[in-house]
C-alpha positions as CSV (number, residue, x, y, z in Angstrom):
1,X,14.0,-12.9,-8.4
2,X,11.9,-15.4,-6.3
3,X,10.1,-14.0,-3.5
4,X,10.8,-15.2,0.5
5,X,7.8,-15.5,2.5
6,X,7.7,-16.3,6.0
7,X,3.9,-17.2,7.0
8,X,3.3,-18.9,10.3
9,X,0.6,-19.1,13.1
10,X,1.4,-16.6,16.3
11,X,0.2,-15.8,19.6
12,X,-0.3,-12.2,19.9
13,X,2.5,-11.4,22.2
14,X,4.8,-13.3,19.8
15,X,4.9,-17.2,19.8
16,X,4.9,-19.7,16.7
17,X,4.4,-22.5,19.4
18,X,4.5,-23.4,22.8
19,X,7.6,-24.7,25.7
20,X,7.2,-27.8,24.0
21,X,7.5,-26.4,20.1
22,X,3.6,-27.3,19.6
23,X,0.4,-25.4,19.3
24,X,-2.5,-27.1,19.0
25,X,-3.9,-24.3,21.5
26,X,-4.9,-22.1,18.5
27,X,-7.9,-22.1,17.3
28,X,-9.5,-22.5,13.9
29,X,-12.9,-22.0,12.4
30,X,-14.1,-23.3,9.3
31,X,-14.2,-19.7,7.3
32,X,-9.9,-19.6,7.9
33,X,-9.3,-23.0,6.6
34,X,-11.7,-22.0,3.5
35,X,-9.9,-18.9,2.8
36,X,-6.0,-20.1,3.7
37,X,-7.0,-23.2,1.5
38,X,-8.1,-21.4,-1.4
39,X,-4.7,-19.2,-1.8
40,X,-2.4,-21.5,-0.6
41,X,-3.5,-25.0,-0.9
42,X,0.2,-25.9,-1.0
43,X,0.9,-25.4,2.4
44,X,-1.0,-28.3,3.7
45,X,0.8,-30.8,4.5
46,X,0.9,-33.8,2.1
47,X,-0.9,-36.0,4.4
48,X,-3.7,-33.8,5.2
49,X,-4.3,-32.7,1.5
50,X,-6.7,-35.4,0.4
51,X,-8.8,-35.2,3.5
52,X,-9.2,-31.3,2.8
53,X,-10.0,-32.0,-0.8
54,X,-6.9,-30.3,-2.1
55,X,-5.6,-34.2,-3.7
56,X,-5.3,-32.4,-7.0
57,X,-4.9,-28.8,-6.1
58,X,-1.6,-26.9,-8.1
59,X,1.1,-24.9,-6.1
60,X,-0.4,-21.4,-5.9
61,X,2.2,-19.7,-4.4
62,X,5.5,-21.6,-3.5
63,X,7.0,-24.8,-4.7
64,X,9.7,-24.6,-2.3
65,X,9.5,-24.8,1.8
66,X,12.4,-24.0,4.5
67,X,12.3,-25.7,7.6
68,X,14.5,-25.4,10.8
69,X,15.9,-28.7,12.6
70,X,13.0,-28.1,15.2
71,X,10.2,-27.7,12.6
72,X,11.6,-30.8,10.7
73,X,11.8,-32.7,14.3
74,X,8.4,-32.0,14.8
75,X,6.9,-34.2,12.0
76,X,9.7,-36.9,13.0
77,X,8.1,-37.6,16.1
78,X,5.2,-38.4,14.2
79,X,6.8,-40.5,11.7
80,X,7.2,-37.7,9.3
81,X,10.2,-37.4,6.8
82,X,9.0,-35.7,4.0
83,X,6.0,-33.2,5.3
84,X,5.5,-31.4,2.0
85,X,6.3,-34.2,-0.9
86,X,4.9,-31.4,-3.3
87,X,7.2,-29.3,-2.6
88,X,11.1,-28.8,-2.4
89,X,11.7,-29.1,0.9
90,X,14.9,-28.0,2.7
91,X,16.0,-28.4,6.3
92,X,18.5,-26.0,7.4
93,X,20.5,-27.7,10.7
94,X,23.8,-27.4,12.3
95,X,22.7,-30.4,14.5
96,X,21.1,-33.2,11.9
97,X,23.6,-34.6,10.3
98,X,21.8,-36.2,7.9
99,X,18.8,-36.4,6.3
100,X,18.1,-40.1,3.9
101,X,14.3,-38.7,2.3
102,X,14.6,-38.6,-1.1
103,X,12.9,-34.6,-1.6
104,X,14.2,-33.2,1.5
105,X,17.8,-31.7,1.4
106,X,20.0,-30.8,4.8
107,X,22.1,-27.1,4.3
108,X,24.3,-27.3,7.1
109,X,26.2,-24.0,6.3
110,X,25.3,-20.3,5.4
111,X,21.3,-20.1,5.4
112,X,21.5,-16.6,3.9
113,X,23.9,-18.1,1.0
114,X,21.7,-20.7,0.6
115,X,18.7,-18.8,0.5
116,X,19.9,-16.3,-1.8
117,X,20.5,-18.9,-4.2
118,X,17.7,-20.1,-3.8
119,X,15.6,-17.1,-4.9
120,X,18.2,-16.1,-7.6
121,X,16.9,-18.9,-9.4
122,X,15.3,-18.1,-12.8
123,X,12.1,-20.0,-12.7
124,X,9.9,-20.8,-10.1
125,X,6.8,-19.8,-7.7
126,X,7.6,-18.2,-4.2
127,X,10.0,-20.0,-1.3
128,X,8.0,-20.3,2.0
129,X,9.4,-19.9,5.3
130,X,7.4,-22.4,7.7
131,X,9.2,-22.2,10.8
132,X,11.1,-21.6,13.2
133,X,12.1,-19.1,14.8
134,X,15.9,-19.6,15.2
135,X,15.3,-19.7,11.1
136,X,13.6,-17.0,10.6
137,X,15.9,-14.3,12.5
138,X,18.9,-15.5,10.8
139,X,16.8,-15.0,7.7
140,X,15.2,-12.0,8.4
141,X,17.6,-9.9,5.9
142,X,16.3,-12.2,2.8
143,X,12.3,-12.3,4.1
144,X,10.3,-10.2,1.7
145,X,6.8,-10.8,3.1
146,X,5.0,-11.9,6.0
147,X,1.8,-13.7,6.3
148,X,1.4,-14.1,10.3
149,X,-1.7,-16.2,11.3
150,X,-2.5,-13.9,14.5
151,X,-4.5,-15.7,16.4
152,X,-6.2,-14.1,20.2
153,X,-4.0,-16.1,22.4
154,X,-2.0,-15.5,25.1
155,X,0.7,-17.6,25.9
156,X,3.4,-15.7,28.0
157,X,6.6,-18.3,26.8
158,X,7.7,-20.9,23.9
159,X,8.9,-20.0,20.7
160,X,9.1,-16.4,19.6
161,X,8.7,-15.8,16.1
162,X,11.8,-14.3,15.4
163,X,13.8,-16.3,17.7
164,X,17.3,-14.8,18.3
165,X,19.9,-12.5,20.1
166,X,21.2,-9.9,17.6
167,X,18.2,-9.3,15.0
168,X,19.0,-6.9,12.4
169,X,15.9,-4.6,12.1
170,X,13.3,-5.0,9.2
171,X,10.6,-2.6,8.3
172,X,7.1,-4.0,6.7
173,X,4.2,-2.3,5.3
174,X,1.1,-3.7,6.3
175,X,-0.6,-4.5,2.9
176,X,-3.6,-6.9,3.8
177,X,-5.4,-7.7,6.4
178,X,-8.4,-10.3,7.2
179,X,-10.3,-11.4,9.8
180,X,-12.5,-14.7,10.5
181,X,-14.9,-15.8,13.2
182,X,-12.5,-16.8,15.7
183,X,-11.0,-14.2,16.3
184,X,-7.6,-14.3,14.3
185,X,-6.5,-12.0,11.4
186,X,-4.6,-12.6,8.7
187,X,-1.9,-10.1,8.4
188,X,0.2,-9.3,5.0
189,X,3.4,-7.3,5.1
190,X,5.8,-6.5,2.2
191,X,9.2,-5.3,3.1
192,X,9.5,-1.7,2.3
């Protein structure tokens, strides 16, 4: 069975990004990228790989990415349809009713369904979870690791990690942890 990891940025009290979905406020520091690069070079987005040197780097740890509508808006207002073109990419969205990218597919119904599918599939690397939060507590029954970016910020509001109003409960053990020059950790937790 495939493996469901959700790994995204966070604020210490909580948030993936800000009021306005971003979150430019965090900061990085050359030793992170190094080290995030290394393991998962996939998860840089397609136009940013070349500058970063990872042109010709092979999928680590996921072939596959899940985005909400929000996440997937983000790179729209950018001009972005297809943010990860190395990887399968699907958009789960009860508001976009369509999605013309060749490499990016809309679910519109059951995200657990779909995601069980999804890691019911024979072959494959891991599925990645990028965001958002909306997502990710609907999903939180199927999420079998979490990589949080925890970064020594402070925000107070925006958008929680686990965004959602009845969130079934979901015990991880904390199985690696790293730090870096900025202050931020890496965190690892495998659903017990």
């Amino acid at each position: 069975m495939r493996k469901l990891t959700y790994y995204v940025a966070s604020t210490i009290d909580g948030f993936i990004g800000g009021p306005d979905g971003k979150s430019e406020f965090l900061p990085w520091s050359p030793d992170m990228v190094e080290y995030l690069n290394e393991r998962m070079p996939e998860t840089v987005p397609t136009a940013f790989r070349a500058p970063a040197g990872l042109a010709e780097a092979a999928n680590e740890r996921f072939d596959t990415v899940l985005m909400g509508a929000t996440t997937y808006r983000m790179g729209l207002q950018d001009g972005v349809t297809s943010p990860w073109q190395h990887l399968r990419q699907y958009v789960f969205s009860g508001s976009i009713t369509a999605i013309d990218e060749p490499g990016v597919t809309l679910v519109q119904g059951d995200a657990l369904e779909a995601v069980r599918r999804l890691k019911n599939e024979e072959e494959g690397l891991g599925i990645w979870l990028s965001g958002g939060g909306k997502l990710a507590g609907s999903l939180l029954p199927e999420i079998d690791e979490l990589i949080l970016k925890l970064y020594p910020v402070v925000i107070g509001t925006g958008i929680r990690a686990f965004a959602t109003r009845e969130l079934q409960a979901g015990h991880f053990d904390l199985t690696g942890t790293r730090t870096f020059d900025n202050g931020a950790a890496v965190l690892t937790y495998t659903r017990t």
